[in-house]
MDTraj code that builds the backbone (N, CA, C; nanometers):
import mdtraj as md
import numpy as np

residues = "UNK UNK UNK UNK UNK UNK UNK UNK UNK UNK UNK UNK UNK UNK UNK UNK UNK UNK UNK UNK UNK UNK UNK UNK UNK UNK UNK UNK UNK UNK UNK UNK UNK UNK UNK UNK UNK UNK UNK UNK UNK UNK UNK UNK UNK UNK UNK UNK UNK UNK UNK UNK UNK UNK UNK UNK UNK UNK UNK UNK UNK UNK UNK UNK UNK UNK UNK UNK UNK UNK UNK UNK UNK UNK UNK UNK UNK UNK UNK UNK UNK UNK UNK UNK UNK UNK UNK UNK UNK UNK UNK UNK UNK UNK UNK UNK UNK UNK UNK UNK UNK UNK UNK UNK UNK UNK UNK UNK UNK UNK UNK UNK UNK UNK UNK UNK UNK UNK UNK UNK UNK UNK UNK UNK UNK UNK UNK UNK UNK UNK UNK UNK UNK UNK".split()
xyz = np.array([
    [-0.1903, -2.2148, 1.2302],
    [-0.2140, -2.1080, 1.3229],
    [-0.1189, -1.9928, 1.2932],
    [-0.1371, -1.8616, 1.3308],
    [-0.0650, -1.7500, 1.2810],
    [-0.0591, -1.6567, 1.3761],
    [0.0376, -1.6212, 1.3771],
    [0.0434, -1.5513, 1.5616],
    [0.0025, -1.3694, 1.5158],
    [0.0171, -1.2345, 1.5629],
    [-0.0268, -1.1339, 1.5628],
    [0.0632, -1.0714, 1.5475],
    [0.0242, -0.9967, 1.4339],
    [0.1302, -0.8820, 1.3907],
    [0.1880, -0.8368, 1.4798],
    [0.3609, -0.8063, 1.4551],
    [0.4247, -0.7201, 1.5289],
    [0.4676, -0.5548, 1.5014],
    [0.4062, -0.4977, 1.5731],
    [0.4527, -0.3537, 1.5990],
    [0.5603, -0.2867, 1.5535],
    [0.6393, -0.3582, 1.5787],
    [0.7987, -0.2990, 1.6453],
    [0.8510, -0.2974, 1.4610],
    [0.8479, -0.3900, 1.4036],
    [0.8992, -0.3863, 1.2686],
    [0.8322, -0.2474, 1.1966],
    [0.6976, -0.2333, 1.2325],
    [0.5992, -0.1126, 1.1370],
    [0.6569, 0.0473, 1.2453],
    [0.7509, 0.0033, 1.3303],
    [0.7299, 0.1329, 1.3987],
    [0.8776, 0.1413, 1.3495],
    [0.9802, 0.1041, 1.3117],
    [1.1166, 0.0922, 1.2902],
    [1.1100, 0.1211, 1.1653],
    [1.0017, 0.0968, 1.0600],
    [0.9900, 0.1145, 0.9473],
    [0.9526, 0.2583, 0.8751],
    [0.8652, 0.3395, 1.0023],
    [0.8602, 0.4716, 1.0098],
    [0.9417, 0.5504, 1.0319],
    [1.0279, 0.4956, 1.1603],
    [1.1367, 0.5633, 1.2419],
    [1.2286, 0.6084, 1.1061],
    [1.2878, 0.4971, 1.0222],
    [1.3669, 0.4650, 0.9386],
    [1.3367, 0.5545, 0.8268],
    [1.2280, 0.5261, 0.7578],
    [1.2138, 0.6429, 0.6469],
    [1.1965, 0.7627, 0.6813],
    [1.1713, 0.8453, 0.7928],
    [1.1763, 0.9908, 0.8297],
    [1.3401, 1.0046, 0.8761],
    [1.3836, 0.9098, 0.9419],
    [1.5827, 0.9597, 0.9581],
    [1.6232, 0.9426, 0.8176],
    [1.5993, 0.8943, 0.7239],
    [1.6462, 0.8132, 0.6093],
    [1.6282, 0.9402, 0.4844],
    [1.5431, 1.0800, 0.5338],
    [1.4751, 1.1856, 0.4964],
    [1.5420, 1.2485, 0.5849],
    [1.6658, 1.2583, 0.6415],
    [1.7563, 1.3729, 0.7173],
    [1.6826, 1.4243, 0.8570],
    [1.5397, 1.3777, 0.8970],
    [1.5025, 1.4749, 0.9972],
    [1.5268, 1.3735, 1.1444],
    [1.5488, 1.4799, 1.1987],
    [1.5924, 1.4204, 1.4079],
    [1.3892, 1.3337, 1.4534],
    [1.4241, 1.2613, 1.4803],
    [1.3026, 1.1709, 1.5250],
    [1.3095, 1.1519, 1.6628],
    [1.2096, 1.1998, 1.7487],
    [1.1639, 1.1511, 1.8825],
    [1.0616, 1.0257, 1.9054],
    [1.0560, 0.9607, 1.9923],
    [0.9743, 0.8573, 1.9889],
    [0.8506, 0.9293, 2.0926],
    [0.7563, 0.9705, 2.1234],
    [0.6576, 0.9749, 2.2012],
    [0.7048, 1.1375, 2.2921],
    [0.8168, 1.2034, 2.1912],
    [0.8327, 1.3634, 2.2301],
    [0.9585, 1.4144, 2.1648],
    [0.9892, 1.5245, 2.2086],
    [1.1338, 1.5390, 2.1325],
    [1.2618, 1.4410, 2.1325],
    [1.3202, 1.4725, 2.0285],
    [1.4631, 1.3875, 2.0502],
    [1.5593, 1.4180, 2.1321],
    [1.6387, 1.3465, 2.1788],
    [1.7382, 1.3593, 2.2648],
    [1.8728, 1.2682, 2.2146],
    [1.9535, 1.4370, 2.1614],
    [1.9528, 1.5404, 2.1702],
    [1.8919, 1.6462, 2.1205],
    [1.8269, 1.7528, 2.1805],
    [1.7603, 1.8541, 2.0570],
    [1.8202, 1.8795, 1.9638],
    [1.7983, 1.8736, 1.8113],
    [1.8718, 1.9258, 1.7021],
    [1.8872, 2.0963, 1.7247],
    [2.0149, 2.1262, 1.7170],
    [2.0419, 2.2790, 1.7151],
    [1.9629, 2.3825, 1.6333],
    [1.9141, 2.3182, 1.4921],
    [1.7894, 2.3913, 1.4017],
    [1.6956, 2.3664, 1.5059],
    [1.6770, 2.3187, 1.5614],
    [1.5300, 2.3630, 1.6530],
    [1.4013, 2.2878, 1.5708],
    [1.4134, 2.1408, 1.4710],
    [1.3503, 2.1045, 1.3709],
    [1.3727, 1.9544, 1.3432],
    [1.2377, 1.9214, 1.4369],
    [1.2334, 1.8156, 1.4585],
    [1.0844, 1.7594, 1.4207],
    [1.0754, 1.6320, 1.4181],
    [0.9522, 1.5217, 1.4461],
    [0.9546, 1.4759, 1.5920],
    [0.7895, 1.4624, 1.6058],
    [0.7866, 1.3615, 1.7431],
    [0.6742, 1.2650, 1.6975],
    [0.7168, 1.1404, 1.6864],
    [0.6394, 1.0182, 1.6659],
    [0.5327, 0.9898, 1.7597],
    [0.4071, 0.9699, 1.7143],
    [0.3071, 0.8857, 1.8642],
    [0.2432, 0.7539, 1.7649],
    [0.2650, 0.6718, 1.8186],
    [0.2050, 0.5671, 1.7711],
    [0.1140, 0.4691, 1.8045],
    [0.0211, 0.4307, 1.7714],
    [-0.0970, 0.3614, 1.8653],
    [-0.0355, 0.1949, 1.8497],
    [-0.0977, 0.1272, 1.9375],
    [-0.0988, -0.0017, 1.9259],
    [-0.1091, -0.0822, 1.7715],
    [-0.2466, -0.0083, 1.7256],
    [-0.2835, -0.1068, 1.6066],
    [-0.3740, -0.1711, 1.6297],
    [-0.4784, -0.2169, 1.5033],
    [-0.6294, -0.3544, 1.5013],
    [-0.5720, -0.4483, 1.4246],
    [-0.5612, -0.5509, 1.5046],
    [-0.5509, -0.6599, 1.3961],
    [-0.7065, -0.6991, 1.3639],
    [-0.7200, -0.7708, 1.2644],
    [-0.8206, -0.8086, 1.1562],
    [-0.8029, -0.8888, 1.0525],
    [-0.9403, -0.9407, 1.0722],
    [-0.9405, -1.0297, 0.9852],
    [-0.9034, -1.0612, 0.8141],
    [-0.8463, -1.1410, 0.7686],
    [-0.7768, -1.1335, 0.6661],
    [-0.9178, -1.1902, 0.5244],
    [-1.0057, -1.2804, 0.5678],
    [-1.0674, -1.3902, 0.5262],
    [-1.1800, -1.4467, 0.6391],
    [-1.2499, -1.5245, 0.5841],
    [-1.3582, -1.5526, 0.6605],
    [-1.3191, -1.6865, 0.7739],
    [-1.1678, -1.7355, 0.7202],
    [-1.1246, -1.8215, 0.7728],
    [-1.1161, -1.8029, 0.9148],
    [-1.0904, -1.6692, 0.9584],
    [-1.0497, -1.6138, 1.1003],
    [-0.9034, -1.5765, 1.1110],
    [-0.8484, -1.6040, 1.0138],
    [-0.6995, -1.5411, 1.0094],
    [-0.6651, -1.4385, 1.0218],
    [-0.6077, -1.3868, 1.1399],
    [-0.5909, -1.2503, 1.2138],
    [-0.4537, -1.2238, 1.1672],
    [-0.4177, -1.1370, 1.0267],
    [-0.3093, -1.1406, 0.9924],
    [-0.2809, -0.9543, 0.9425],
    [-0.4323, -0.9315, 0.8882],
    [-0.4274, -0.8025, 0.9101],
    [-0.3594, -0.6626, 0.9862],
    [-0.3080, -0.5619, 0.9767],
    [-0.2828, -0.4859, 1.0491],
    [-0.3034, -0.3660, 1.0298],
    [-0.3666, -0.2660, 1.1011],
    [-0.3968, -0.0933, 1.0843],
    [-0.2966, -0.0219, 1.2276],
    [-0.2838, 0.0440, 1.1716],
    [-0.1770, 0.1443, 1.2555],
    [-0.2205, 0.2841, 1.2150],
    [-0.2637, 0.3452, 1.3627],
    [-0.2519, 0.5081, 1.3297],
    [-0.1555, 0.5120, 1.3817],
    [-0.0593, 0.6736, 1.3448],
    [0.0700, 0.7030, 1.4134],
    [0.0411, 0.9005, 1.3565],
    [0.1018, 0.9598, 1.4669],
    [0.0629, 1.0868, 1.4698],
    [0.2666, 1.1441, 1.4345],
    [0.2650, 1.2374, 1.3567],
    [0.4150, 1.3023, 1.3382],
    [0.3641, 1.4252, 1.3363],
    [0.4297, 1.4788, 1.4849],
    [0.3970, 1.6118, 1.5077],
    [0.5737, 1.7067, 1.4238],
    [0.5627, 1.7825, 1.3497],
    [0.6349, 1.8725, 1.2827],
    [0.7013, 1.9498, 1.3576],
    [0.7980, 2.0010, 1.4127],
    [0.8539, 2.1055, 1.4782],
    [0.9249, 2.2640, 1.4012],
    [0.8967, 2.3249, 1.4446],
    [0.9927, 2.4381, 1.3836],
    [0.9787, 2.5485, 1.4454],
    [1.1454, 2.6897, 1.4608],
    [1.1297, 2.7444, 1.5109],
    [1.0313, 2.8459, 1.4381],
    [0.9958, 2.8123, 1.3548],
    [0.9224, 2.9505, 1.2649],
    [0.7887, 2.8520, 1.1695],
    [0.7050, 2.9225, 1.1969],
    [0.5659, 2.8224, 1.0877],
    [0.6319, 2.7875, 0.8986],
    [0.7278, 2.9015, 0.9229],
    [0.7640, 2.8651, 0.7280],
    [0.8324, 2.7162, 0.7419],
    [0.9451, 2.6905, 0.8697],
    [1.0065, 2.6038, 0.9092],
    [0.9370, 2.4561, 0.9311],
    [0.8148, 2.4959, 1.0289],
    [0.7376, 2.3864, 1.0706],
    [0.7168, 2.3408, 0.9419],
    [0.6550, 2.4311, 0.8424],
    [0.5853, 2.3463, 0.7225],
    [0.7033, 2.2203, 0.6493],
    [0.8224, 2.3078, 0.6138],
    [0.9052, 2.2608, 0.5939],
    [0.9142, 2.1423, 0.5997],
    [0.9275, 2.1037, 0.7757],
    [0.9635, 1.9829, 0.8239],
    [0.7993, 1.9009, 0.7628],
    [0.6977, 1.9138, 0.7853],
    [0.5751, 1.8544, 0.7111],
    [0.5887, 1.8208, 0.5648],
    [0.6704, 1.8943, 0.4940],
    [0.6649, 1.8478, 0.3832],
    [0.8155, 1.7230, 0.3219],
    [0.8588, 1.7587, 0.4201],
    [0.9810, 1.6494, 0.4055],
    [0.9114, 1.4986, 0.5113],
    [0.8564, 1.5279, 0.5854],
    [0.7863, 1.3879, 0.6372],
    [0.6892, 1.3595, 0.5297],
    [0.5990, 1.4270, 0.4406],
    [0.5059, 1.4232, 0.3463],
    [0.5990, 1.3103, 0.2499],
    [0.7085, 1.4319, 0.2027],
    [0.8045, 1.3258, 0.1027],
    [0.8962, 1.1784, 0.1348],
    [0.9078, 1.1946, 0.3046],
    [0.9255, 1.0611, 0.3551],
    [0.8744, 0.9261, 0.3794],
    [0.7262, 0.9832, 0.3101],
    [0.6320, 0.8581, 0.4242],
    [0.5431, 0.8495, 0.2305],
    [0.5696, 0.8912, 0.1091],
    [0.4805, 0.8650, 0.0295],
    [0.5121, 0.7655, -0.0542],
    [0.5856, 0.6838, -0.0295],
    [0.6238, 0.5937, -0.1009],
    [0.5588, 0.4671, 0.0256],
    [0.5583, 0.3239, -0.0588],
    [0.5125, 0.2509, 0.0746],
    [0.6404, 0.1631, 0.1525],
    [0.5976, 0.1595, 0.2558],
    [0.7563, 0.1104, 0.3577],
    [0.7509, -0.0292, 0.3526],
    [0.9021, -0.0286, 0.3825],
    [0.9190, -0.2194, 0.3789],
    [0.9456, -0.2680, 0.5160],
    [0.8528, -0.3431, 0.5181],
    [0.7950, -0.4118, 0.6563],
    [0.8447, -0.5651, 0.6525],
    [0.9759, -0.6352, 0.7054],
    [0.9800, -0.7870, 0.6533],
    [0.8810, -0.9175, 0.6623],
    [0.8752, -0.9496, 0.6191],
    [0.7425, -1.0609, 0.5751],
    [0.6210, -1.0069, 0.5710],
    [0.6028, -0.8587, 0.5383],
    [0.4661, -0.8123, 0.5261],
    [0.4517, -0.7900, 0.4342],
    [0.3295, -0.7279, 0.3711],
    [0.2753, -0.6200, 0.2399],
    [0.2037, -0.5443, 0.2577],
    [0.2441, -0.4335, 0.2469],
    [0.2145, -0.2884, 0.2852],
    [0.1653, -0.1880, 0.2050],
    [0.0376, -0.1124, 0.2568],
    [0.0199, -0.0532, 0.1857],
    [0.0847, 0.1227, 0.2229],
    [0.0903, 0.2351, 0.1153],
    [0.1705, 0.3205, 0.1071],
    [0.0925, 0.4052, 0.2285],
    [0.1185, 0.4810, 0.3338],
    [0.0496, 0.5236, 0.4215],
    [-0.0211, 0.6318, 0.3834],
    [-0.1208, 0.6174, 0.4532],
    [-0.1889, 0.7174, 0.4426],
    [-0.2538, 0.8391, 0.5192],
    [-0.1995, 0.9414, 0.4535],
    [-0.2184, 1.0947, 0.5072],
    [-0.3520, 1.1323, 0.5674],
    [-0.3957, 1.1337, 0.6562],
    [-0.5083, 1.1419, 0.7318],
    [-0.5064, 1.3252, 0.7386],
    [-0.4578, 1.4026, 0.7608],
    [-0.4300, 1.5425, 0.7901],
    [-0.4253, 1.5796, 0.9296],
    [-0.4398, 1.7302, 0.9612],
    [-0.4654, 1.7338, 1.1307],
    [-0.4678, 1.8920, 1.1001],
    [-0.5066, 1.9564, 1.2243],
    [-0.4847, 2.1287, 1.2470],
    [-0.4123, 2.1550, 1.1933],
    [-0.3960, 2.3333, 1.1601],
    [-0.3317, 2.4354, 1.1074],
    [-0.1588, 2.4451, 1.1861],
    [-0.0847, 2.5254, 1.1628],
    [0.0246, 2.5170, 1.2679],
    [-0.0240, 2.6206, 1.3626],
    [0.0238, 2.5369, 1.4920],
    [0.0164, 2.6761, 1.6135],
    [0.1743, 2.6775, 1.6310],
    [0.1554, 2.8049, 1.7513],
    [0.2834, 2.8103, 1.8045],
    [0.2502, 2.7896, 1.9723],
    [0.3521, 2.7525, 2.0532],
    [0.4162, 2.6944, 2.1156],
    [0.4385, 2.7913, 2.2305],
    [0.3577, 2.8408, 2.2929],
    [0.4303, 2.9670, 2.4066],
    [0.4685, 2.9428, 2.5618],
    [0.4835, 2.8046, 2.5628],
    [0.4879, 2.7571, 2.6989],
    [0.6406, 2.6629, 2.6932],
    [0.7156, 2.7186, 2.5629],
    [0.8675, 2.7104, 2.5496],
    [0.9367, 2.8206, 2.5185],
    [1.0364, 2.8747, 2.5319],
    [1.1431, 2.9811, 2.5171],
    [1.2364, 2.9497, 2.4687],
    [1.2698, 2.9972, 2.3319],
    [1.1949, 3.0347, 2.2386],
    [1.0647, 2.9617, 2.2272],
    [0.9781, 3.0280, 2.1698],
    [0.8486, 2.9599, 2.1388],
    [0.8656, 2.8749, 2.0093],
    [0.8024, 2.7748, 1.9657],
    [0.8432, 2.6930, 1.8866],
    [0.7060, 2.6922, 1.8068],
    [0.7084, 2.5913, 1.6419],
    [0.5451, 2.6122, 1.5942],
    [0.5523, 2.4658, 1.6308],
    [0.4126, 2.3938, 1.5680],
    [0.3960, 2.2575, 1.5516],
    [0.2942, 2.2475, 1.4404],
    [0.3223, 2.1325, 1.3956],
    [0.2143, 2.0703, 1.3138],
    [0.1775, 1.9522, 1.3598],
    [0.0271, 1.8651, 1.3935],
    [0.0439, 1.7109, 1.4053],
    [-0.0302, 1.6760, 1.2771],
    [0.0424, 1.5804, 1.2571],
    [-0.0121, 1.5215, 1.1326],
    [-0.0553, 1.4060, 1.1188],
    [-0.1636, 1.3164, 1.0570],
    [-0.1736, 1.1630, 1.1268],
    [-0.1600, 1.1190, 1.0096],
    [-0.1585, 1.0004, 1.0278],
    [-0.1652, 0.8779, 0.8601],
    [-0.1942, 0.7545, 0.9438],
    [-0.2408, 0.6719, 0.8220],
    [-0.2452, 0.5320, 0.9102],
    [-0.1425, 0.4599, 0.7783],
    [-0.1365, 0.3285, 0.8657],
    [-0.0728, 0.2264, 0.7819],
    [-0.0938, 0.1094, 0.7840],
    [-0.1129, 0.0381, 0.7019],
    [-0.1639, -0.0839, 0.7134],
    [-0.0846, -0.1821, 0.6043],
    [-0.1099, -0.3362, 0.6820],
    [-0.0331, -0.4161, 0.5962],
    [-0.0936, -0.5989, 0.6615],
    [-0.0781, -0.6747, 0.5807],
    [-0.1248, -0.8056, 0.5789],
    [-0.0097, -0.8791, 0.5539],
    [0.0364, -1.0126, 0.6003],
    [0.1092, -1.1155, 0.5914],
    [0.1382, -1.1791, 0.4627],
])
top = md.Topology()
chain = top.add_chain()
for i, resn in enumerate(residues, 1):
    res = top.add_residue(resn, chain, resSeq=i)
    for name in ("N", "CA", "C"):
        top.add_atom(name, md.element.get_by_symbol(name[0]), res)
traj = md.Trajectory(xyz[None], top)
């Protein structure tokens, strides 16, 4: 019997390679403390499908979407931060007792800006999924 993927390792594994890439990480909004550059990530992460591995019924499978919204005080900035999460997340992450595949860049909207903060701020969200088997 084989119990159901855990979360918490694939979400620590994200957390880890975007701090591990110099940038301030929020979990489900900004970080606390705001970085003084004004240039940040905010993580959203879904639950996940587990799935089937084999016809056996072995639920060992795992898919993960996770959304990294980009921050910056300026769109040249926002991109910035997108392309250093780009260079954070393209290699594939190490998940313990898993095998993982390298995530993948799903895309999202253009950058907007932000006018319901002072200063106004841009954003990017960006999605990828990730997935990995036992």
């Amino acid at each position: 019997m084989t119990t159901a993927p855990d979360l918490g390792p694939h979400l620590e594994a994200v957390v880890g390679a975007l701090e591990g890439a110099g940038l301030a990480v929020g979990q489900g909004g900004a970080p606390s403390p705001m970085p003084a550059s004004k240039r940040y990530v905010a993580l959203y992460m879904d639950p996940g499908t587990v799935g089937r591995e084999s016809l056996a019924d072995r639920r060992t499978d795992l898919a993960l979407l996770f959304q990294v919204t980009c921050v910056g005080p300026t769109a040249e900035q926002c991109l910035w931060v997108a392309q250093q999460v780009r260079r954070a997340l393209f290699g594939p992450l190490m998940v313990a007792g898993r095998a993982t595949w390298r995530p993948e860049e799903l895309g999202g909207p253009p950058v907007a800006r932000d006018d319901d903060v002072s200063p106004p701020l841009f954003f990017l969200p960006v999605q990828y999924r990730l997935q990995s088997t036992a």
